[in-house]
N, C-alpha and C positions, 0 to 999 in steps of 0.2 A: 790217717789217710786211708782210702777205701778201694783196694785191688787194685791200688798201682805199685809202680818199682821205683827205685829209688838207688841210687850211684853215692858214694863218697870217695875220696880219694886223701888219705892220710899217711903223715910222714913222722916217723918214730925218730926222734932226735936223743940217742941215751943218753948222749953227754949233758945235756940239760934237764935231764931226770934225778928228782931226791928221790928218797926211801917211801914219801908217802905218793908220789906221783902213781897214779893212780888210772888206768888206761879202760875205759866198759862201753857197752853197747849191747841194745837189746830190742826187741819185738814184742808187742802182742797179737795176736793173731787169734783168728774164729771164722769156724769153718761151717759154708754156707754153698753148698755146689750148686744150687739150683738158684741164686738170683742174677740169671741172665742179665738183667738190669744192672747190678753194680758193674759187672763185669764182660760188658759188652764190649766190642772190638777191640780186644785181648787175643793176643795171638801165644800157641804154645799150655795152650790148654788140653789139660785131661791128654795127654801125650804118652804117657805113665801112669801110673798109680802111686807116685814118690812125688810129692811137691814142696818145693824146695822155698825156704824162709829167709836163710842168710847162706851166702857164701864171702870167703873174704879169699884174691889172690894178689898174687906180687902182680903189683901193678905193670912192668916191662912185659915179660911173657907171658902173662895170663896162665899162672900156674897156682892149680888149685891147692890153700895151704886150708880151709876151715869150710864145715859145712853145716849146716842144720837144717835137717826136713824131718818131713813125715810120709809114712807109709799104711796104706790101706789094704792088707791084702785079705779078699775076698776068700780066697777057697780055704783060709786058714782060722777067717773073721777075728783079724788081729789088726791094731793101730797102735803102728810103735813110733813115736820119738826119737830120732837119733841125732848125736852131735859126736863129728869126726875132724881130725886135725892131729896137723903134722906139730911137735914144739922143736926149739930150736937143736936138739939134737937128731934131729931128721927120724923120729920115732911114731910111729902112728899110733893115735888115740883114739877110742871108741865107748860112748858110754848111751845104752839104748833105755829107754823109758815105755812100757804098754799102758796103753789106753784103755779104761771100759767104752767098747761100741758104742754102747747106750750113752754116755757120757762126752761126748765129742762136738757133734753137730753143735752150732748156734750157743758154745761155749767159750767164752774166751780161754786162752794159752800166753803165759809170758814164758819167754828167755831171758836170761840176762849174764855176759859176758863179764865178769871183773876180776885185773889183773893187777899187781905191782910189779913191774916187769924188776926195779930193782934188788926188792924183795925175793924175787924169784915164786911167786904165788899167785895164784888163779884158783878162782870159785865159779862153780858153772849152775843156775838155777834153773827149774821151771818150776810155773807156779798154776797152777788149774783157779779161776777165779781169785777167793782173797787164799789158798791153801799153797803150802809149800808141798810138791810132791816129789822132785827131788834137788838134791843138792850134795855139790861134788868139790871138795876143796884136795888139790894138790900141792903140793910144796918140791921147791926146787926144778919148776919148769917158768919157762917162756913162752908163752903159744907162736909165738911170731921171732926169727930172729932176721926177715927181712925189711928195710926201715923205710920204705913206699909201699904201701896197701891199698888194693881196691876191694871196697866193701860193696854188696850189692844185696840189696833187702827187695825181697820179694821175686817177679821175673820167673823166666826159663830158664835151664843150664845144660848144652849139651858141650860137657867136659873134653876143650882142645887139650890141656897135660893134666898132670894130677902129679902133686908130692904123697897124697894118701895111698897107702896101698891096696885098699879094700874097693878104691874108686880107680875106674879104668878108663883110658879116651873113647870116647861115642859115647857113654852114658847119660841118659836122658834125665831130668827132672821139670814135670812140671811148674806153673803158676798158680800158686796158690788160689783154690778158689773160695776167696771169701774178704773179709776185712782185716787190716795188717794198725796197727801202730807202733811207728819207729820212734827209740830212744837212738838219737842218733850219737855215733861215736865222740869222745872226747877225753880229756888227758888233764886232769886234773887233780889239785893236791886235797886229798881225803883220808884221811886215817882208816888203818884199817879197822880199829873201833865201828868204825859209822856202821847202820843197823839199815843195811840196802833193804832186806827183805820187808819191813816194816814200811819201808821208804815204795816199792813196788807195790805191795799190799794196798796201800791208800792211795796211789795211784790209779788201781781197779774203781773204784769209788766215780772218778772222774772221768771212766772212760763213757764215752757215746752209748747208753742201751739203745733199745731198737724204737726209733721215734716214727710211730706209724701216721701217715700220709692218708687223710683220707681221697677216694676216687672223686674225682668231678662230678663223674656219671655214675649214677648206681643206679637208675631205672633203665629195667631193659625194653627193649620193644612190646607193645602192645597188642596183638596179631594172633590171628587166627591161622594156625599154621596147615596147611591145605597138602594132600598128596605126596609133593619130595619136596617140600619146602626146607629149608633149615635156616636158621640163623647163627654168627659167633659173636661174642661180645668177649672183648680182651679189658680186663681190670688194669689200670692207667699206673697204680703203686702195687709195690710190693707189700705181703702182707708181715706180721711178725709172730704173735702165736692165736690168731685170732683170722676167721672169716666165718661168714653165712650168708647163705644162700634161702629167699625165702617169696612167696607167692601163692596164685591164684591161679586155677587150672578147671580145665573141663573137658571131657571127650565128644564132643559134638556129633563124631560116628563113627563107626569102628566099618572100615573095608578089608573083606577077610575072603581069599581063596582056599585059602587053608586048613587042616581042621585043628590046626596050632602053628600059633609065630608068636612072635619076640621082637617088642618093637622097643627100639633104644630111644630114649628121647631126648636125656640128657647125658654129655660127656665131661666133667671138667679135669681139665689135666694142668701143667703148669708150663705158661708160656714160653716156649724157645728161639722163637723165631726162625730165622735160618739153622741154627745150630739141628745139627745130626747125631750129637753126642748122646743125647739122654734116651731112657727108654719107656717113651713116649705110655705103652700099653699098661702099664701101674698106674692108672688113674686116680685121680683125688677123690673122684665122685663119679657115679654112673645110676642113672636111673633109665629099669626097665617097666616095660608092661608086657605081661607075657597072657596072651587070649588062647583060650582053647575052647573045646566043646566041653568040658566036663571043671574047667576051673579058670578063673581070672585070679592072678597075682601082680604085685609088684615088685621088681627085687631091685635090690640096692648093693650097691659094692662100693669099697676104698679098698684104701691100702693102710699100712703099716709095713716099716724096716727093720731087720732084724740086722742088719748092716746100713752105716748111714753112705751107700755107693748107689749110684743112681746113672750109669753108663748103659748104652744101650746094648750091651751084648750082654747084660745082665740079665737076664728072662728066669726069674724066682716066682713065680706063680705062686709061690704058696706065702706071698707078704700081701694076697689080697684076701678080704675080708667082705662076704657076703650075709646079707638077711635076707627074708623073703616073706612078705604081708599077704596071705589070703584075704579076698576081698570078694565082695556081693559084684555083679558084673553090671549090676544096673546101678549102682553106686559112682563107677565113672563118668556116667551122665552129670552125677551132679557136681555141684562146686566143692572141691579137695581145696585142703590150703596146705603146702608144703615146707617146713622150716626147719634146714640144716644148719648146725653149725657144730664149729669145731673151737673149742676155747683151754688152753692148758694141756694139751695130748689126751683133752675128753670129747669121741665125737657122736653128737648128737643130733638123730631124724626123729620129725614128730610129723605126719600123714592126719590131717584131718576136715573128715567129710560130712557136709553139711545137706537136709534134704528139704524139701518144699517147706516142714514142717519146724525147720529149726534143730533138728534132732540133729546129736552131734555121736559120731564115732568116730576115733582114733586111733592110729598104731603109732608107736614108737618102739625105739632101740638103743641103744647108748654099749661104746666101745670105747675102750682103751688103747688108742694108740698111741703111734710114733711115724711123725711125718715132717717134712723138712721142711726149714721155717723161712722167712724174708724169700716168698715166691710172688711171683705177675703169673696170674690166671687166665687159661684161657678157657670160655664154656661155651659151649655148641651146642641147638639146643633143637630140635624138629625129627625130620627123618632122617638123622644122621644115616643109617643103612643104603638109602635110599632106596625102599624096599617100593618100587611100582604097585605092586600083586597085593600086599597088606600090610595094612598103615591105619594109622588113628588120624582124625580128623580132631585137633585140638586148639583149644583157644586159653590166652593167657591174660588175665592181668595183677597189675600192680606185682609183676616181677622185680624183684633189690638183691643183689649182691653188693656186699660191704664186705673191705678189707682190714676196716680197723673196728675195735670193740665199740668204741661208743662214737655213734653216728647218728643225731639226732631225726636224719631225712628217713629212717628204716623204718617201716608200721606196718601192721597188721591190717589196718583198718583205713576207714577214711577217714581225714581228720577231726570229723563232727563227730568219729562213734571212739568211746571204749571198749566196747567187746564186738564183735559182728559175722554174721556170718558169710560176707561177702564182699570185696572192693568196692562197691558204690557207698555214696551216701542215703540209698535206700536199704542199705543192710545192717543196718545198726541193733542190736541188742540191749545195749545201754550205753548209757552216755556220759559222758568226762564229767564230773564234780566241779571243777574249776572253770569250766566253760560256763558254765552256769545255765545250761539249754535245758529244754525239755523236751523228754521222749514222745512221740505221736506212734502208738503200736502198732494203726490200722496202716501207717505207712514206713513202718520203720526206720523213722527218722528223728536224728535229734534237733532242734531243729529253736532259735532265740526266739524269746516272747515279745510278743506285739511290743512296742515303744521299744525296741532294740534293735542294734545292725550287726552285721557278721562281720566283725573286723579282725585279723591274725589270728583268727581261732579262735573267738571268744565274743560273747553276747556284751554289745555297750549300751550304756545307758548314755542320755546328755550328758547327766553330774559325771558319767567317768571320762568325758571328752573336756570338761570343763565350762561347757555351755552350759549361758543363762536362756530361760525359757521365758520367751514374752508372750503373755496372752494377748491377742487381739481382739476388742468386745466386739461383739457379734450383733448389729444391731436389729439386721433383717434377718428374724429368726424364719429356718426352714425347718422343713416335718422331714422324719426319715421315711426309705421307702412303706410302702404300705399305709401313711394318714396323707388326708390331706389337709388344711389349711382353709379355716372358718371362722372368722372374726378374732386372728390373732392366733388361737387357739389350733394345736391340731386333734386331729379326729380321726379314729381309724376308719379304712375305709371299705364298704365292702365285699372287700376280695378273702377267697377261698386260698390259700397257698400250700402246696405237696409236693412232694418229690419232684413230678412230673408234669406236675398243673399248675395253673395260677389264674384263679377267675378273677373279670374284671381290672386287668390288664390298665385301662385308661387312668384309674384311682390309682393304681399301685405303682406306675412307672413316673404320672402326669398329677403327682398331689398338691402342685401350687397352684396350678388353673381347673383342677375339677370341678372345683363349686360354679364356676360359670356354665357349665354343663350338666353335669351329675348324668351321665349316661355312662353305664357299662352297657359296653358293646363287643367288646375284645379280650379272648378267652387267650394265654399262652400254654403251647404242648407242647411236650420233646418227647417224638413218636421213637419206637426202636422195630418201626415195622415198613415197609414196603409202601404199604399202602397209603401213606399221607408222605407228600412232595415237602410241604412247609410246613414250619414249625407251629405256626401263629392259626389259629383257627376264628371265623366270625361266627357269633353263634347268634338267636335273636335277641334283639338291641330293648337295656329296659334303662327307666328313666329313674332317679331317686329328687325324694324330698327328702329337706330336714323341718321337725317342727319344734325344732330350739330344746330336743334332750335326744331324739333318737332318728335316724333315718326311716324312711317308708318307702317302700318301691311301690312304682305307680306302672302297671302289665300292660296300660294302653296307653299312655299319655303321649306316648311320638305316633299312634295312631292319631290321634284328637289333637295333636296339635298344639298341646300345651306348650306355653311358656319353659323354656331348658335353663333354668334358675333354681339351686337346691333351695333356698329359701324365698318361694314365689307364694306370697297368700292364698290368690287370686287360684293356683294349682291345687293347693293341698285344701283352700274348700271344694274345688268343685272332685279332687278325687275321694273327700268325706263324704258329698252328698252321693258319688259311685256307690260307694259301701255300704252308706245308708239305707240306701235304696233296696240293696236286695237281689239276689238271682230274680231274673225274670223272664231270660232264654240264654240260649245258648247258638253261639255266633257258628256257623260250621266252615267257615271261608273268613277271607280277611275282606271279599267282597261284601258280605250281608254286616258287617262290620262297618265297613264306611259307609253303609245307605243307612242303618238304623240306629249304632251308636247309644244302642241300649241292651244290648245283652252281651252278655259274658264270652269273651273274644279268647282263642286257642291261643293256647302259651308253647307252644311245639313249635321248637326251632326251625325253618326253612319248609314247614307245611303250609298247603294251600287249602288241604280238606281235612279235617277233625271228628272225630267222632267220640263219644261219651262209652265208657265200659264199667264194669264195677269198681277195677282197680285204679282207676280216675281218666282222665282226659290221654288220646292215644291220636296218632297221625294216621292219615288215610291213604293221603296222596302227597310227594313229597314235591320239592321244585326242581328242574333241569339240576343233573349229574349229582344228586341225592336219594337214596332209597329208602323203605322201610324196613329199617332195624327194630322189633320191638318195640313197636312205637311210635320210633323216632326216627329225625332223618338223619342218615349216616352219609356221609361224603364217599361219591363214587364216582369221582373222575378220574378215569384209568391215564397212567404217564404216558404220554404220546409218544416220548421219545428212550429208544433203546438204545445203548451202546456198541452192544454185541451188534445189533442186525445193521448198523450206519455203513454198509460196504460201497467200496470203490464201484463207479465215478463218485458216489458222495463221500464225504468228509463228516465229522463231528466239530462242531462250533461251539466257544466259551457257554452259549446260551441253550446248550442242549439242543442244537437241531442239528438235521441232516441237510444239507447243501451240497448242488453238482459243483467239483471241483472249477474255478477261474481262470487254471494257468492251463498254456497251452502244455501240449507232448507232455503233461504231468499223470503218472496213471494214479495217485493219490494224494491229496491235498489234508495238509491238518495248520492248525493254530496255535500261534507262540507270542508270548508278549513280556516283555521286560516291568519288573515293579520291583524297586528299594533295592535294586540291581540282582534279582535275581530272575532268571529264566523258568517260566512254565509252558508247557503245552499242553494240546488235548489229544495226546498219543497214548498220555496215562489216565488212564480212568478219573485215577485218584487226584487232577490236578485238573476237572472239569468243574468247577467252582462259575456262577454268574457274576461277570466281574462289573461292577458298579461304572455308569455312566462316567467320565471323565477319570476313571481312576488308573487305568490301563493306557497303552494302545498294543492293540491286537496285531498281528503280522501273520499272513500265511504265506508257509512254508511247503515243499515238495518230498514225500518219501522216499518215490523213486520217477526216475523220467523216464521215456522212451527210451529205447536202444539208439544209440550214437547220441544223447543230449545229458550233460551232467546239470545239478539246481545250482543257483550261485543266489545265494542269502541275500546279496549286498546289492541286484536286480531285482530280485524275485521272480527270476524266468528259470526256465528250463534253455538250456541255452547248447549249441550242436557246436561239440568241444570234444576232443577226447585228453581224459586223463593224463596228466602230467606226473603223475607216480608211477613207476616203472612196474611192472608185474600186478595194474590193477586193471578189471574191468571198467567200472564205473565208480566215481566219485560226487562230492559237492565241496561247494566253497565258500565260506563263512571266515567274515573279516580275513580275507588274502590268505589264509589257511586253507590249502588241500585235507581233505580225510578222503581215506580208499572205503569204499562200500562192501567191495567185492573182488580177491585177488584171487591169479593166475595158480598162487603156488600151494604145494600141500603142507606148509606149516601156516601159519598165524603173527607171521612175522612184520608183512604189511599191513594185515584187516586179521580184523576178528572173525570174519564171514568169510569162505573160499568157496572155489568150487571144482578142487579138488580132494575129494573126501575119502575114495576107497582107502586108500590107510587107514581108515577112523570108521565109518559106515559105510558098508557095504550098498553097491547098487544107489547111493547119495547122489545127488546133482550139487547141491547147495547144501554146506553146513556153517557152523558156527558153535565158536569157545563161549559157552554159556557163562554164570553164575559160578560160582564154585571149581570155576575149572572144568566146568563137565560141557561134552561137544554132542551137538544137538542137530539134528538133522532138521534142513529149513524146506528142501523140497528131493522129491527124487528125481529118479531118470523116467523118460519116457519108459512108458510098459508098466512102472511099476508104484506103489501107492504104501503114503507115509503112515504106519500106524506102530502108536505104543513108541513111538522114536523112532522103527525101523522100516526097510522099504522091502516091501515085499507084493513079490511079480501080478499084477491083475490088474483086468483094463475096466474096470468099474469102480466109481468110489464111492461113497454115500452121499445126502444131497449137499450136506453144510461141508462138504470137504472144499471148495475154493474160496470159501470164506477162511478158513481153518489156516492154510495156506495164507492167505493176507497176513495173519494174527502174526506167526510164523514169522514174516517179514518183516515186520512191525517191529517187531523183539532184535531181530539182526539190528533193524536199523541205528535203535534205543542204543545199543551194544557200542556203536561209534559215534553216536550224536551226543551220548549223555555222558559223553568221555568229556568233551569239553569244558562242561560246566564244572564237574568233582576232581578232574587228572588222575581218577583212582577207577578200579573197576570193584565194585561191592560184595560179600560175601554172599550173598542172597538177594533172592530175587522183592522188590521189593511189595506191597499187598497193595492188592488192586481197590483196595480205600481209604489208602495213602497209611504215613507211617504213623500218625496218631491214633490210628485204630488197631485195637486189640484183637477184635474177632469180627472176622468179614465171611459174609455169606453171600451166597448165590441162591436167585430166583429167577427161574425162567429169563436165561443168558444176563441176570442186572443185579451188579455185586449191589448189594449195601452194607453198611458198619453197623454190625448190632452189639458191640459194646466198643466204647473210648475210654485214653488214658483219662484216669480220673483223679490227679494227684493235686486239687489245687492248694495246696499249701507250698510246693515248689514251684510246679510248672502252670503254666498256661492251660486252665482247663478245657477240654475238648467236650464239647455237648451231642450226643445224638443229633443232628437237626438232617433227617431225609436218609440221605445215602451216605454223609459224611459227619466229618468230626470238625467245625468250624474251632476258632481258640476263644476266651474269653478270657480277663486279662486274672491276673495272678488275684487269690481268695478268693471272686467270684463264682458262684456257685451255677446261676443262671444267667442268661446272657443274650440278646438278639441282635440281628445287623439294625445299625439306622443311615436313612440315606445322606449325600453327603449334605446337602441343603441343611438340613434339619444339625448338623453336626457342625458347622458353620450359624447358623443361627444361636446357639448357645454358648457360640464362645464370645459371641459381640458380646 
């Protein structure tokens, strides 16, 4: 049984007693102070330092005649055993057993009482695991000569009489804190031959060891811990000699008034719950970061007992055990992985940090201790301090604590990788043997080969699913991209294909119906510049022949009229007798071209006038919004529409224009539309996409109305309401949901947006709880003008300041509009060309994305096209929109 108590009540009949009648009873017990758990809502604990295992009294008056406890006394660091009793000649007995310190905790103990009352003999044992340490045989006593007895195993005792003389009334003895097993009393005929101690010995064998319980939960939260954030996590079991602690960490930014602090991040100690007994400050684990101007450290602390007592008035400072790691300061930037554990009374930290370039440094340490076993953990883990003034801004993943040794859910890595230097499945190093994956270096991934699927961790083929593979014959054979299809046969076709280019577009997209045309005419480009709107460029249009082994391009044949048939006879003589013929002039317009139709016609894309050089044929004059480049005519139609300059009354539309807002008392109007249930608007730059004819439907919406009129979503007016939230200025109403815009109070408790800010920003009208926690000033007070974040006194402001001011708004707004969609508010602010883009830039106030995620072996690849990063579907390398007709047309 485990830290309960236990009553018997026995009646000593001698007259029914032989020689071998034989009367025992015994305990084993193992001392465990700290598993609140076993021993919860146990009253009469730790009351003392003496905790009492058996007593036995005369059942009528509750008069103490036996005892056996144990005592821990601290200032002396002694653990004595004692068993006291009165025998029937009213004589007290006392016989005491010391303990090594070291030797006690999460050790089992037996007693074991055996008498022959007839005999007149009693043997008194204890046994430390299977060992006898002492053993006491007396001859010509009785322990007992009153014949109703109450035994009592385990419990509290505060002593109403005593026959002992050593024990006096009011003395206290604790409840054992720890696990007890009772041999309970009995009277039976045994010789005194029989060989108990052997008989006990093997009973050790069968007692209960510690059967560790793994936790439900071992992943802790996943969170970027911001300012005075903290979090606790309480482990569900107890452990036995076994835990770790192990993860992913980064300092995202270090806020420092100081020219040195000490920032605690992690505490673990051992669960009490209510209890007030323990001394909480002898931690299991502590980790610091300690910042200065001249050095960054880590330091680490436990404990070890040189006494296994653990009350809280016990404050021994010198049973903790510190390290302390020198560290590069710009090394906490990067990703650290941290794994503690403690296994056998060995405890071991291993700190290591990995950089852009895979380079690995590490610290570890390793100690010998002694710390108390079968604990419930509790770990707290952020700005326990709660330090305002300096604090780390840090973020965590794939945080685990495990209570028991082997727990298959505990990893390093993501389950794709063997080694890695990071929680993703993009930070793989190498990869599992048994998975049977292969590594991709340029993306760090291990990742199953083509004809296999990622099933529980492992690459399958059909044969390993048991599937048979039917082939289906194929009867209408097609050309892959790039030929097209020519009496059966395919034929490459031809297009130029690069990085970034793809000539002759028509061939290489359109290979089953080219041959009815044989025109290139469509050039594709994925610009990473400003200057080109769309992907897809027209360049000038040529025609091809085939003459039954090789293509010929024909430079004038859609001037003239030919026949658009790659194998046209009737074509390819009359473009023979062209070339036959001879230079004879030269064509300098496309005009002297169609009137004469005999000399030699400019090959210059989108030119009207041509002129001859040495280095060959060059443009003179280009056509409407084309110049000359070199030569040539380069596209120069400037973007009409800006984002930055679209200020109120106008709005920004799906379609890139500017439009006076529609709604009345609205002072700015933007656009939102539902698609595959989720919400966009054109508030965010980054979510300004041309949305395809029936694909959508578009809704506008209000950012702010007049004074006295809140928006309501579900009219589309601005409608003369006041507020139904208590302490708000202005509101809107979307799906019978209130959101506050704008509160009365100086916390953030109703809105994220107030406009009471001097607590926060001085001389502020209007602020707002940004990003990260940080409060941003939205407008000031009369007299004075927002710059750098702050308000400062001048009645002049520059010209783009009421634009500036909008933006400002606009952000507030986002702040409680974009609550709805996530129910979370974001760590960062998110890129004004949207989240698939890697690096975005600005040109003259008009962000573009000049580089995308480019991962397509996983994800959806994102292409350069203009301003943003459109998705194209998984392995795809290039990719363009097609409209829906034509999308519908190919599935008939």
């Amino acid at each position: 049984m485990d830290n309960l108590s236990l009553r018997n009540i026995l009646t000593i009949k001698e007259a029914e007693l032989s020689e071998e009648s034989c009367f025992t009873f015994g305990i084993w017990s193992k001392y465990s102070p700290l598993n609140i758990k076993g021993f919860k809502d146990q009253i009469g604990m730790f009351q003392s330092n003496c905790y009492q295992l058996i007593n036995v009294m005369e059942y009528t008056t509750k008069s103490l005649y036996f005892i056996y406890y144990v005592c821990l006394e601290y200032s002396t660091k002694r653990i004595v055993k004692t068993i006291q009793f009165v025998n029937d000649q009213d004589q007290s007995i006392q016989f005491d057993k010391s303990l090594d310190p070291y030797e006690f905790e999460n050790i089992w103990y037996q007693f074991q009482l055996i008498s022959w009352p007839i005999l007149r003999r009693l043997e008194l044992i204890i046994i430390k695991s299977d060992k006898i340490i002492l053993k006491e045989i007396i001859t010509d006593i009785k322990p007992f000569k009153e014949q109703q007895l109450l035994l009592t195993f385990g419990d509290n005792l505060e002593v109403i009489e005593s026959r002992i003389d050593q024990i006096t009334q009011g003395m206290m003895y604790s409840l054992f804190p720890g696990q007890i097993v009772v041999y309970h009393p009995l009277i039976e005929i045994i010789p005194i031959s029989f060989d108990f101690e052997q008989q006990i010995i093997e009973g050790y064998s069968s007692l209960t060891q510690c059967n560790c319980q793994n936790n439900e939960q071992v992943d802790l939260e996943e969170i970027g811990l911001n300012v005075i954030d903290d979090k606790i996590y309480i482990s569900e079991n107890v452990n036995c000699n076994y835990y770790a602690l192990s993860g992913w960490l980064k300092v995202k930014d270090i806020v420092q008034k100081s020219e040195e602090f000490t920032y605690q991040f992690i505490k673990m100690t051992v669960f009490i719950g209510k209890q007030q007994i323990f001394n909480e400050n002898v931690a299991t684990f502590q980790m610091f970061y300690q910042i200065s101007t001249l050095s960054t450290k880590i330091i680490i602390k436990t404990y070890t007992y040189d006494f296994p007592i653990a009350i809280k008035e016990i404050q021994d400072v010198s049973q903790e055990i510190e390290t302390q790691f020198q560290i590069q300061k710009d090394n906490l930037k990067q990703w650290h992985y941290l794994f503690l554990q403690l296994e056998d009374n060995q405890f071991n930290i291993k700190i290591t940090f990995y950089d852009y370039q895979s380079n690995i440094q590490f610290y570890e340490a390793q100690f010998s201790v002694r710390q108390f076993h079968n604990c419930q953990f509790k770990l707290q883990y952020g700005n326990i301090q709660k330090n305002s003034l300096n604090y780390l801004k840090i973020e965590l993943r794939k945080f685990q604590f495990t209570n028991c040794q082997y727990d298959e859910r505990i990893s390093k890595c993501h389950s794709s990788c063997l080694d890695c230097d990071g929680s993703n499945k993009n930070n793989c190093l190498s990869c599992p043997v048994e998975q049977q994956r292969i590594y991709i270096p340029e993306f760090k991934q291990c990742l199953c080969p083509y004809s296999t699927i990622d099933y529980d961790n492992k690459c399958i083929t059909y044969e390993d699913s048991n599937l048979l593979l039917k082939v289906k014959q194929n009867i209408n054979k097609k050309c892959k991209a790039g030929y097209f299809e020519l009496e059966g046969d395919c034929e490459r076709c031809p297009s130029r294909v690069k990085a970034d280019l793809i000539t002759c577009f028509d061939c290489f997209s359109q290979g089953k119906d080219w041959a009815s045309k044989s025109i290139c005419g469509k050039y594709i480009y994925f610009p990473i510049s400003l200057s080109l709107q769309n992907a897809i460029l027209y360049d000038y249009s040529f025609q091809y022949y085939h003459d039954g082994s090789d293509l010929i391009i024909c430079e004038n044949c859609l001037h003239l009229d030919y026949e658009q048939e790659l194998q046209n006879e009737d074509g390819i003589y009359k473009l023979f007798l062209q070339k036959f013929n001879g230079f004879e002039s030269f064509c300098f317009s496309l005009i002297d071209f169609g009137s004469e139709q005999k000399c030699t016609i400019c090959n210059v894309g989108f030119c009207i006038l041509c002129g001859i050089q040495i280095d060959g044929i060059v443009c003179l004059k280009c056509e409407e919004n084309y110049i000359v480049v070199d030569g040539l005519c380069k596209f120069n139609k400037q973007i009409p529409y800006f984002y930055q300059s679209c200020q109120p009354p106008y709005y920004t539309t799906y379609n890139r224009e500017c439009k006076i807002c529609p709604i009345n008392y609205c002072l700015y109007c933007f656009e939102y539309n539902y698609n595959n249930n989720k919400e966009s608007n054109t508030l965010s730059q980054a979510e300004i996409l041309i949305l395809e004819e029936g694909n959508s439907y578009v809704k506008i919406g209000c950012v702010l109305c007049q004074d006295g009129y809140i928006f309501n979503f579900n009219s589309g007016l601005c409608v003369n309401q006041v507020p139904r939230i208590q302490y708000c200025l202005t509101s809107y109403i979307k799906q019978l949901d209130e959101k506050c815009l704008l509160s009365t109070l100086n916390n953030f408790e109703v809105s994220r947006v107030i406009n009471n800010c001097d607590d926060y920003i001085l001389n502020c009208e209007i602020c707002a709880l940004y990003y990260q926690q940080v409060i941003i000033c939205i407008n000031c007070k009369i007299g004075f003008v927002l710059q750098e974040g702050l308000c400062y006194m001048n009645e002049e402001s520059k010209i783009n300041y009421s634009k500036d001011i909008w933006d400002l708004q606009i952000k507030a707004f986002l702040l409680i509009y974009q609550f709805d969609k996530s129910q979370d508010y974001p760590n960062k602010e998110p890129s004004k060309c949207g989240n698939s883009c890697l690096s975005c830039k600005n040109d003259n106030q008009q962000y573009f994305c000049e580089k995308c995620m480019s991962n397509h072996l996983e994800d959806p690849v994102r292409i350069q096209y203009g301003l943003y990063c459109p998705e194209c579907p998984r392995l795809c390398q290039v990719c363009i929109s097609r409209p829906l007709e034509e999308i519908k047309l190919k599935t008939i």
